[in-house]
Phi, psi and omega in degrees: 000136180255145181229159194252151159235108207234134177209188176240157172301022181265322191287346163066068179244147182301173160257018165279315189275343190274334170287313169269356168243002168065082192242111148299086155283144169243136181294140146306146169232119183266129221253092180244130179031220195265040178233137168229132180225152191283150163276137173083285148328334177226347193245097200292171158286312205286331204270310169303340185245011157292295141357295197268339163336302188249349159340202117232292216280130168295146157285178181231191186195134180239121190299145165314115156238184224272006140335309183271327183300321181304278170353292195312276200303351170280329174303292169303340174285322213267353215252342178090001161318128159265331206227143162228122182242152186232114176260088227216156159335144168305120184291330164312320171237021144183161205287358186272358168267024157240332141318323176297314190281334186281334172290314206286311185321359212213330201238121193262302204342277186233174200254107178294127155239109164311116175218109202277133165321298190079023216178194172196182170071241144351252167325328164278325162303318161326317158274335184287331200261324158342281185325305187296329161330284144004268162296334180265016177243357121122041182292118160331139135315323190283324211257004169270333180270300167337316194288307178275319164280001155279305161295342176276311158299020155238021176272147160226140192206098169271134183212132139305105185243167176311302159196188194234040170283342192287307172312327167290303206301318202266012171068039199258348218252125173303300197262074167295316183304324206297003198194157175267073208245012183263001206245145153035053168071333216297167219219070183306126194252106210265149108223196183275179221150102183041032204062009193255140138356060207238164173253121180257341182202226130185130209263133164294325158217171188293335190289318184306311198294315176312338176275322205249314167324326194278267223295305167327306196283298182291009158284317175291307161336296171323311214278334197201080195279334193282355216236133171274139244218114183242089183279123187242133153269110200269132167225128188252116190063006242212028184315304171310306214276334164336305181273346188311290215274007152300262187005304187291295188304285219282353168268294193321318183219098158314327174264306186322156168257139161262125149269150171234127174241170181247190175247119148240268167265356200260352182247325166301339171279342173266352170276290223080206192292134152087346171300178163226148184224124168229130174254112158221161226202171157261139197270122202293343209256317197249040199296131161290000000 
């Protein structure tokens, strides 16, 4: 039996990693004014924050739908696919893996595993090239999701952004009342929660939010001394301080492998412009 790996452009995976864990992506379609476009296929980078710069109208974002997902997976049937594991965006900030899960219940060509991220970016890439790993290794699917739900609970993700009008405008910020981040630079400090979205803290710079990010990972070290250490720098837009801290991070942990990946726009409309993010995990690449 061949099993598939299937995700969205929200996980920002290259197309060197997509060729190489063999990954069917599905585009997010991102909404500027009365125009739509697939991410990553029709939408540059320079061009959505040239957009959200000069704009008066915000973009939006329309979730994959299950048109494509059908497509995708028929495509994989006729392809000799038996298994399909689908790896997606977070249920916590958008409804389609509970759209996904009322599909699958319908659809027999093959046997689908539905798998909530709990996450974006990175971190859902991680799991997706995990997964993909996997599958060429002709791995049971259950025991590739068992598997995947083990690395998905040892994952952590702090991220910063500039300020948090974009996350109050799309309703992605569980707690918006808990914190201020628009007054005197301060520099709000994020993460995932059950998949959702909080606000934890807030930083005067990014050089500041890089310290107290520094200090999480080594607790979670401390914590898990047997475990090899997979550090990702997440960036919106942000290139320089992108490569400063993958740098930092790779002196401060010397042992970790640090990656650097980017954001784009279907997850950036909800950052906005200029965050910065670090995903770090046990390294699925490096198991002890």
């Amino acid at each position: 039996m061949k099993t598939a790996v299937v995700t969205d452009t929200a996980s920002y995976l290259t197309p060197e990693q997509i060729e190489k864990y063999n990954i069917t992506v599905l585009p997010i379609t991102v909404i500027l004014g009365d125009k739509q476009y697939k991410e990553t296929e029709e939408l540059t980078d320079d061009k959505f924050y040239d957009y959200l710069r000069n704009e008066p109208e915000l973009p939006t974002t329309a979730q994959v739908s299950m048109g494509q997902i059908q497509e995708a997976y028929d495509r994989l049937v006729a392809e000799g696919y038996d298994n399909i594991i689908s790896i997606h965006l977070s249920l916590g900030i958008t409804s389609f893996m509970d759209n996904l899960r009322m599909f699958v219940k319908e659809y027999d060509k093959a046997k689908i595993y539905p798998f909530d991220s709990m996450a974006a970016s990175a971190a859902e890439a991680d799991l997706v090239m995990l997964a993909g790993t996997l599958a060429q290794q002709n791995v049971d699917p259950e025991v590739i999701v068992s598997k995947l739900e083990d690395l998905r609970a040892s994952t952590d993700i702090y991220f910063a952004v500039d300020d948090l009008k974009h996350l109050s405008r799309t309703g992605r910020l569980s707690n918006r009342s808990a914190i201020i981040g628009n007054l005197l630079n301060v520099k709000p400090l994020l993460t995932f929660k059950d998949g959702k979205i909080y606000a934890i803290d807030k930083e005067r710079t990014m050089h500041r939010a890089f310290r107290m990010i520094s200090l999480e990972i080594q607790k979670y070290a401390d914590e898990h001394p047997d475990w090899n250490l997979h550090i990702t720098v997440v960036d919106s837009n942000n290139r320089e301080m992108l490569t400063k801290w993958a740098d930092d991070f790779a002196e401060v942990f010397p042992e970790a492998r640090v990656s650097q990946s980017h954001l784009g726009p279907a997850i950036s409309v909800h950052t906005g412009e200029k965050t910065m993010g670090v995903v770090w995990d046990k390294d699925f690449e490096n198991e002890n």
